[in-house]
N, C-alpha and C positions, 0 to 999 in steps of 0.2 A: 718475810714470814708467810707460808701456806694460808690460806682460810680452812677455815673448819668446813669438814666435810660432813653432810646431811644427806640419805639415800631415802628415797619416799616412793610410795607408789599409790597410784590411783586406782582402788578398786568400785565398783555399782554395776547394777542391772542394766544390759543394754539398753541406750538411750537415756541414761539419764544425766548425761552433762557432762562426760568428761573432759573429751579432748577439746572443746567448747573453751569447757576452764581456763584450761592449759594455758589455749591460745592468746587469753586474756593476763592470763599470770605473764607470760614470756611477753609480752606486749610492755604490760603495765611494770615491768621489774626492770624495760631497759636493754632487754635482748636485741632490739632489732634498731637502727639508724629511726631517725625521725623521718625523712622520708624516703622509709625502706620502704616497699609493695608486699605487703605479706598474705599470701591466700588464709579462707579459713580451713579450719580443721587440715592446721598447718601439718599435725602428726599423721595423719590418717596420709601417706606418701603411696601408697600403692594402687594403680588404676580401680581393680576392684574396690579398695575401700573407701573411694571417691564414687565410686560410681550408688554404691549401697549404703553410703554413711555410717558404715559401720569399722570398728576398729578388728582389725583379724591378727597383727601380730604384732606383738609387747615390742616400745619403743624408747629409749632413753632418751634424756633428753639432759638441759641445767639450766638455773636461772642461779646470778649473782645479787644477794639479800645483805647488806649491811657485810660484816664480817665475816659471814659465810657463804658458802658452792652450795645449792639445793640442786641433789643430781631426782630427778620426777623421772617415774617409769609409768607410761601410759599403757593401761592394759586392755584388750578385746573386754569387752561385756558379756556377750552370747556364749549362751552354753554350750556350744559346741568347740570355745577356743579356751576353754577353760585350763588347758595343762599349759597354757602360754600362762595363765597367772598363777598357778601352780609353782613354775617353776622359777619366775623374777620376785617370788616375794622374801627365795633366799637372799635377794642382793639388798635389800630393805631393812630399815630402821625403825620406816614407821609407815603411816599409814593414811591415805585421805579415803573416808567412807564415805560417797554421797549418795543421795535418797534423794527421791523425786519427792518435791510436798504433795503432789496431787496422788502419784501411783502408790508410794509407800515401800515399805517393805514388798520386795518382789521373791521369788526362786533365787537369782540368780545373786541379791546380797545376801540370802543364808549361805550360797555356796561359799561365796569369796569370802566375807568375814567368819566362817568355821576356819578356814585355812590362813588366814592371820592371827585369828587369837592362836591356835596351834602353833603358828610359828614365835608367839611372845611378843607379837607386835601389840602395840596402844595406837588403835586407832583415833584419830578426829573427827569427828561424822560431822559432816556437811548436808541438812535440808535446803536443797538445791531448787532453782526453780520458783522462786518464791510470790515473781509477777504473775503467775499462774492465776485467771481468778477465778478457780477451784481449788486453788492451793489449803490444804489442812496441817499445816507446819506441827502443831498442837498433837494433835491426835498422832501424826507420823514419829513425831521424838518419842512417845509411849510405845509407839509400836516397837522404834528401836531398841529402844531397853528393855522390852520383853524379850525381845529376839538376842540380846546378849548374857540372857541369863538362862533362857532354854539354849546357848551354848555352851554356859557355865564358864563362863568370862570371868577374872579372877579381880580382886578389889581394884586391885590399878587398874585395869583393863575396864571396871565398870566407870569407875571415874572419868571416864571422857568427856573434852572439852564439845563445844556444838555451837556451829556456825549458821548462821543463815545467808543464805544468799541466791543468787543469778548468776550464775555462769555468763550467760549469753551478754545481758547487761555490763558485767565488770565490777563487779563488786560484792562482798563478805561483810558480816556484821556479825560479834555476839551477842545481840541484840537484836529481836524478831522486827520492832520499831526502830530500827539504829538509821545514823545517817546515809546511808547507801552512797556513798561515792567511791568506792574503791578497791581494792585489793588488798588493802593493807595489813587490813586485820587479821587477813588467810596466812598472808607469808610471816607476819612476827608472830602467829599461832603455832607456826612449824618451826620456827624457832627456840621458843621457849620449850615446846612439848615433846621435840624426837632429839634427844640425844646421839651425837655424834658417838658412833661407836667405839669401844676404845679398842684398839686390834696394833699388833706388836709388829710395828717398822724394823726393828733388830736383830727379826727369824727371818730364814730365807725364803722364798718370791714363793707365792702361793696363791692362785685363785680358781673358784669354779667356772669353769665356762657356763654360760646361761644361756647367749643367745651365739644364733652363726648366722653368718650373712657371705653370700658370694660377691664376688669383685672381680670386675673385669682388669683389674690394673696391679691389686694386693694382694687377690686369690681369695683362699680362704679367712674370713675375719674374723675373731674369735670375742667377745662381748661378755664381761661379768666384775665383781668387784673381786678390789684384792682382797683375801682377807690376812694375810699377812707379810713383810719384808717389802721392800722396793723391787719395780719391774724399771729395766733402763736398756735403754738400745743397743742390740747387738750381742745381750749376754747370752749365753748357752741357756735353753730349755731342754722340758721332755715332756711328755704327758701320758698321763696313769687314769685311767680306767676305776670304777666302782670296786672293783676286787684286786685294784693295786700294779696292775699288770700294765707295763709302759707300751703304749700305741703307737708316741713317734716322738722324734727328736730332732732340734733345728736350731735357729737362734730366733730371736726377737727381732724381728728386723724392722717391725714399724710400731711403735704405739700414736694411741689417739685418745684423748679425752672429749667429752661433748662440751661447746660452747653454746647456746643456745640449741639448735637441733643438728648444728653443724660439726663436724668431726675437725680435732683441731690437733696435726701431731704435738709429741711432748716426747722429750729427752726421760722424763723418769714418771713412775706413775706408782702412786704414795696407796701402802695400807689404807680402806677404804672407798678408795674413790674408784668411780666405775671407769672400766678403761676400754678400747678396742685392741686389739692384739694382732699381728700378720705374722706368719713364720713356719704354722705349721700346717702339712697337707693331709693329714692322716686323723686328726683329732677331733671329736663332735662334743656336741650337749654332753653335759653332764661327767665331762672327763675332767680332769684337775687337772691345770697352768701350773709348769713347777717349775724351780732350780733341782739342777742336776742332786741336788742332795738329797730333794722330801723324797720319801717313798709311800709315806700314808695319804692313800686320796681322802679330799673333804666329803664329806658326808652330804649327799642331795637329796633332797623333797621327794619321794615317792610320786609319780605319775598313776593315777587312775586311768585304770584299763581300758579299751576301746570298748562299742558296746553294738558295733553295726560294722557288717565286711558288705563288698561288692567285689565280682570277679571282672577284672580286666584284659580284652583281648585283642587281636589285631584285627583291624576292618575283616571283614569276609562277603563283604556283601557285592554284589557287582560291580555299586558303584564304586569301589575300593580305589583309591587313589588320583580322582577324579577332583578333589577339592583342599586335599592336603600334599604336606611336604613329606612328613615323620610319618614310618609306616610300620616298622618293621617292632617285632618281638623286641630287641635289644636297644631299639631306641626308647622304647614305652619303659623298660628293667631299669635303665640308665636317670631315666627322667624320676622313676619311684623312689629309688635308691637316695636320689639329691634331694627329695620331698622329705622320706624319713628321717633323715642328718638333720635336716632345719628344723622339722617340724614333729615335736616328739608326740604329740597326740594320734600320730601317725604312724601303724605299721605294715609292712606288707611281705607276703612269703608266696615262692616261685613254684609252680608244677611247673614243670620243666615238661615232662610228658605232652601236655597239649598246648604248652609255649601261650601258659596263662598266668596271672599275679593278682593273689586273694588280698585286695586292700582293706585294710581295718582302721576305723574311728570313731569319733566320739559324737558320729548324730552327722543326719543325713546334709546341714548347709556345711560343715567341712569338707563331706566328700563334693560337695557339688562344686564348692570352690576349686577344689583340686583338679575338678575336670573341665570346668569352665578355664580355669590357667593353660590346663594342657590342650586345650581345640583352641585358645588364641596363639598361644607359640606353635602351633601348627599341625598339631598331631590328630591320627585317624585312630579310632579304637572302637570297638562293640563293648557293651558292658552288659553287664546279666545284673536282675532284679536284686535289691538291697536285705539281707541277709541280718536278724540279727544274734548274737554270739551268746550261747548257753552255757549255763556254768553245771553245774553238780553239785547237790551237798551232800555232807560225811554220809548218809543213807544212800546216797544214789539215786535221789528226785532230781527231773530234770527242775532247772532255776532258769530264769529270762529276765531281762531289765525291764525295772521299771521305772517307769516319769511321774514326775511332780505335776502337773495341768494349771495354770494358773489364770483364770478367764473373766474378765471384765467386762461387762457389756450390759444392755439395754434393760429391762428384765421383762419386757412382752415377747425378748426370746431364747429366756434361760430355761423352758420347759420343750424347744426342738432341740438346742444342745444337750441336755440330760440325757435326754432319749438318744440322739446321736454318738452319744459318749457310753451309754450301756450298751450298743452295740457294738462299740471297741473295746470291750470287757472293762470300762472304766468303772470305778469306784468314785461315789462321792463324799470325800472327806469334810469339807464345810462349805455353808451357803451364809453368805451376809451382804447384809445391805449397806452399800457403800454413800448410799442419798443418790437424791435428784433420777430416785427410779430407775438406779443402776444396781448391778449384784456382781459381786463376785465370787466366782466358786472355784472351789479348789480340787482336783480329781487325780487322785491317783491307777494308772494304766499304763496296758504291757506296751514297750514299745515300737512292737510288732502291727501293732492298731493305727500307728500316730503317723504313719508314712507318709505324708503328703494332704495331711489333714488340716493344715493353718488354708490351705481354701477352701476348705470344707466350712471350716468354723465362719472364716467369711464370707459365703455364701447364703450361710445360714443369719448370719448377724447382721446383712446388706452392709458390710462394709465397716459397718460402724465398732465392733468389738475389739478387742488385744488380749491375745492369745501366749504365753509365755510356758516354755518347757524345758525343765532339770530333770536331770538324772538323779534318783529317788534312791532306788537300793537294787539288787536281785529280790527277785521274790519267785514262790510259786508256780510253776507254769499254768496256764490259764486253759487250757485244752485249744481245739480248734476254732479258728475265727474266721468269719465270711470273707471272702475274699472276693474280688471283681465280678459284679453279676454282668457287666455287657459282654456280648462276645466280641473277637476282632473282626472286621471287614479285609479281608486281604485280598494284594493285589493278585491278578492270575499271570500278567504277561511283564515284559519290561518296555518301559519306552519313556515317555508324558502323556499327564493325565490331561484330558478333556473337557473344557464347560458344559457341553451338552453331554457325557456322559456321568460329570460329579451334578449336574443339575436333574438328572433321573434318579438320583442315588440317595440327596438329600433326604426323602423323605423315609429310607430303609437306616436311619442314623445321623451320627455325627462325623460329618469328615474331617481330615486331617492334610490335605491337599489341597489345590486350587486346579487352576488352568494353569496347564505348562509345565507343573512341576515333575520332574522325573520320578519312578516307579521299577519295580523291579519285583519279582513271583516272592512272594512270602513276605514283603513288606506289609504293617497293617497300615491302610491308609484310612480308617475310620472307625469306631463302634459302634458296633449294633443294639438299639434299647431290649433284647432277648437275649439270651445265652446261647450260648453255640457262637461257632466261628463260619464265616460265609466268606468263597471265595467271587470278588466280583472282576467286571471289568472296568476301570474307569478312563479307558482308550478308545470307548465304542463312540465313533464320530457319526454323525445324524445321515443317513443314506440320501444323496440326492438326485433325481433325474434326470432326462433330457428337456422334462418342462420347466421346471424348476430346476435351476444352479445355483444358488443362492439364497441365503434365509437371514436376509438383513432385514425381511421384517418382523423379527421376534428378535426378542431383548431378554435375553437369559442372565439372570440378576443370583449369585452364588454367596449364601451364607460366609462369610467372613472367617476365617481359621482360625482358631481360639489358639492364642498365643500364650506357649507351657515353659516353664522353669526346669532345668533339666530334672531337679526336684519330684516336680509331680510328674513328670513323664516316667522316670521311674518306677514313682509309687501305685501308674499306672500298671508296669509288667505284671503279666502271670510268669509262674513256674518256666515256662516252653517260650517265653519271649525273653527282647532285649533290647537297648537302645542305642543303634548306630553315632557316632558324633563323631563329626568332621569338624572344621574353622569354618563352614559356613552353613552345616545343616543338622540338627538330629532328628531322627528317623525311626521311630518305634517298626518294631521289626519279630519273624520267628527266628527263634534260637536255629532253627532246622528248615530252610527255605523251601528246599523240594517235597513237595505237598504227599510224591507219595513214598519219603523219608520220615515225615512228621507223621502219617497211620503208621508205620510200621513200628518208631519209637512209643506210641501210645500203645498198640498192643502188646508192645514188649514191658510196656510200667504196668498195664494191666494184667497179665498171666506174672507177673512179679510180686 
């Protein structure tokens, strides 16, 4: 007899406990040998989201409970991976909601619990964190049931059950005083409370694809639940498209089910249960797994639109080719093309004319991911300043995005962030006091303003603040907003830079070189605290004589290079620049290097 099958997914605001959970669920449930070696933040599998602790792309996973398969979909937090949980909350049943006891209600749980009560899910909400000892369990479950009635959560959906617990620790209680030993209470929670869906084994094979994954051995892998008929090895498929239209056709030639976090083949793979698939080369996200017979595709979740583009183009700089492998136009086409298949928050379209590709997403640590992936597998590219995407309404006002602000911190310096936030056309929506001489405020702003401003915020906050941003709505456009008052320092000649000529320079700015490092004409290697652009030297080596050969008795001591995220380097560009990246260097840089290319483009935007 099969076990009943359970699909659940894990939704909360970045950092607040998920994959943590997990790791203790699949632990404490029996997944792993007794003395297996299990890393933590077992699901987090991808260099980057080991490196950042953060989850970037929705992962399934299963734990064996009594009589039943709990198949868990562990999903990104950050707003910027948001169409990754967009789009696995089709393969769901139900739902685990955790809430930080200290943060509370953040941006990023209105995002994700709007998009499950819409989907009919009944969440469980989990106050997570509860050895915190700032923890407000109390006041947080208030908050939560505020927030599911300004979504208009319907009686079932209010009726949620509420857990308390520690992720990190190992254990759940419905009880805020409960015993604390265990897990247990979690998993016979999601037992009783998500009903196995009931989906028709006796119509033919049918599922949404949800996730893809490459494989160097199966190809293409295709990831989603069934939602109706049995899938079994070797049958004839096809796959249909949003508007019905068949993409491609092949057979089945591997299924897999998840056992723990591990992929396990299976001869047949049953109405509901989440499966991997191998067979077809042509078929992506959001297409429909069929038998030869369906011709209706299944209906998918609406993705929210991108809200930020950056132009992508091949090295040009002299140093071109000096520190990468991947160089060419049609390597970078190729590598975008395999980003947008997998990753649907992600889109990109080709000017072929200057053998350049406008990428589009949903907030600027997406794309920086995207480029950070492409300089480790080895690619060269220039990229131009981050862009972002306007809309129009029925009048024909231009419309811009706007974000959510949601900012925690000290409150001896919630009146230089005000002031800091009015000058990125922020609006402030509410000020409350969180205790212990902290504030939180909430600030709605274009975000056109927000480009690289979480160091800004901590800068301003020394370190101590948490800073959090959703996408809010389109709104109004905001008119003109200040943009970079330093000017660049650019280099004049190419070679490596100098100690004794970055040590004369220090005091005209901020450099962005050292000793040794190479240079090249139109590179900025520093900024100036005035406006305007100044071309300097920082090749000019200290002249010496026949009396003197030698200046080993001065000790030339070089400000330190403030070490940037490709992020803020970005948020750094004007209009007329850009930012070189290699695998082992980026390089802020002019879009137009020959200095007397760059007057002659300025006076041609000016008599324009």
């Amino acid at each position: 007899m099969s076990k009943e099958i359970r699909n659940i997914t894990i939704i909360a605001h970045v950092d607040h406990g998920k994959t943590t959970l997990i790791d203790n669920l699949m632990k404490q449930s029996g997944s792993f040998r007794e003395n297996e070696v299990v890393d933590e933040r077992l699901m987090d599998s991808g260099e980057l989201e080991k490196e950042r602790g953060i989850t970037i792309l929705a992962k399934p996973a299963s734990i064996n409970w009594k009589d039943s398969r709990i198949n868990i979909i562990d999903t990104p937090g950050h707003r910027d991976f948001a169409a990754e949980v967009e789009r696995v909350l089709s393969m769901a049943d139900g739902a685990l909601l955790l809430i930080d006891s200290a943060e509370g209600v953040m941006p990023q749980t209105k995002f994700v619990l709007a998009k499950a009560l819409k989907q009919g899910l009944k969440p469980i909400v989990i106050i997570n964190k509860l050895d915190k000892s700032d923890q407000r369990a109390n006041e947080v479950l208030d908050e939560t049931f505020d927030l599911f009635v300004s979504l208009d959560a319907n009686e079932e959906q209010l009726d949620f059950p509420v857990l308390y617990a520690s992720g990190r620790s190992g254990w759940a209680d419905k009880e805020i005083d409960g015993p604390r030993k265990n897990l247990d209470s979690l998993l016979n929670q999601i037992i009783d409370h998500v009903k196995p869906a009931e989906l028709d084994k006796s119509k033919p094979f049918a599922m949404l694809s949800t996730l893809l994954y490459a494989d160097n051995f199966l190809g293409r892998s295709l990831v989603g639940r069934i939602t109706q008929g049995t899938a079994k090895a070797n049958q004839a498929i096809k796959a249909i498209n949003l508007n019905g239209e068949k993409v491609d056709e092949g057979r089945l030639t591997k299924i897999f089910r998840y056992e723990g976090t591990k992929k396990v083949p299976i001869e047949v793979g049953e109405a509901g249960d989440i499966v991997v698939i191998a067979g077809l080369e042509k078929a992506n996200v959001a297409d429909t797994i069929c038998d030869l017979e369906v011709n209706e595709p299944i209906k998918a979740t609406p993705i929210d639109p991108p809200t930020m583009s950056i132009t992508i183009t091949v090295n040009t700089s002299p140093l071109a080719g000096t520190e990468g492998k991947k160089l060419t136009s049609t390597q970078i086409k190729n590598r975008l093309i395999q980003e947008a298949q997998n990753n649907v928050g992600i889109t990109f379209l080709e000017n072929k004319e200057s053998d350049s590709f406008v990428v589009s997403g949903r907030g600027e640590l997406m794309l920086e991911i995207l480029l950070t992936q492409m300089r480790r597998e080895g690619f060269e590219m220039t990229v131009s300043p981050p862009k972002v995407l306007y809309k129009k309404d029925k009048n024909g006002n231009k419309l811009e995005p706007i974000e959510e602000i949601t900012m925690d911190l000290d409150e001896e310096y919630s009146s230089k962030v005000i002031d800091s936030m009015n000058r990125k056309k922020g609006k402030l929506i509410e000020l409350k006091d969180t205790g212990k001489n902290k504030k939180r405020l909430i600030f709605h702003a274009p975000t056109r303003g927000l480009m690289g401003y979480t160091s800004r915020f901590l800068t301003l906050t020394k370190g101590n603040g948490v800073i959090n941003r959703i996408f809010h709505s389109y709104g109004p456009f905001e008119g003109a907003m200040e943009g970079r008052r330093n000017g660049a320092l650019i280099s004049m000649d190419q070679g490596k830079a100098v100690a004794y000529a970055i040590y004369n320079l220090q005091a005209r700015g901020e450099m962005f070189v050292t000793h040794n490092d190479p240079v090249y004409p139109g590179m900025i290697v520093g900024l100036s605290p005035k406006p305007g652009d100044m071309i300097i030297n920082v090749m000019k080596g200290k002249k010496l004589t026949n009396i003197r050969t030698q200046n080993t008795d001065e000790n030339i001591v070089l400000t330190p290079v403030r070490k940037m995220s490709i992020a803020e380097q970005l948020s750094m560009l004007n209009t007329d620049e850009a930012l070189e990246i290699t695998p082992e260097s980026c390089r802020l840089r002019k879009s137009i290097l020959d200095p007397n290319e760059r007057k002659k483009s300025e006076k041609a935007g000016a008599a324009a």
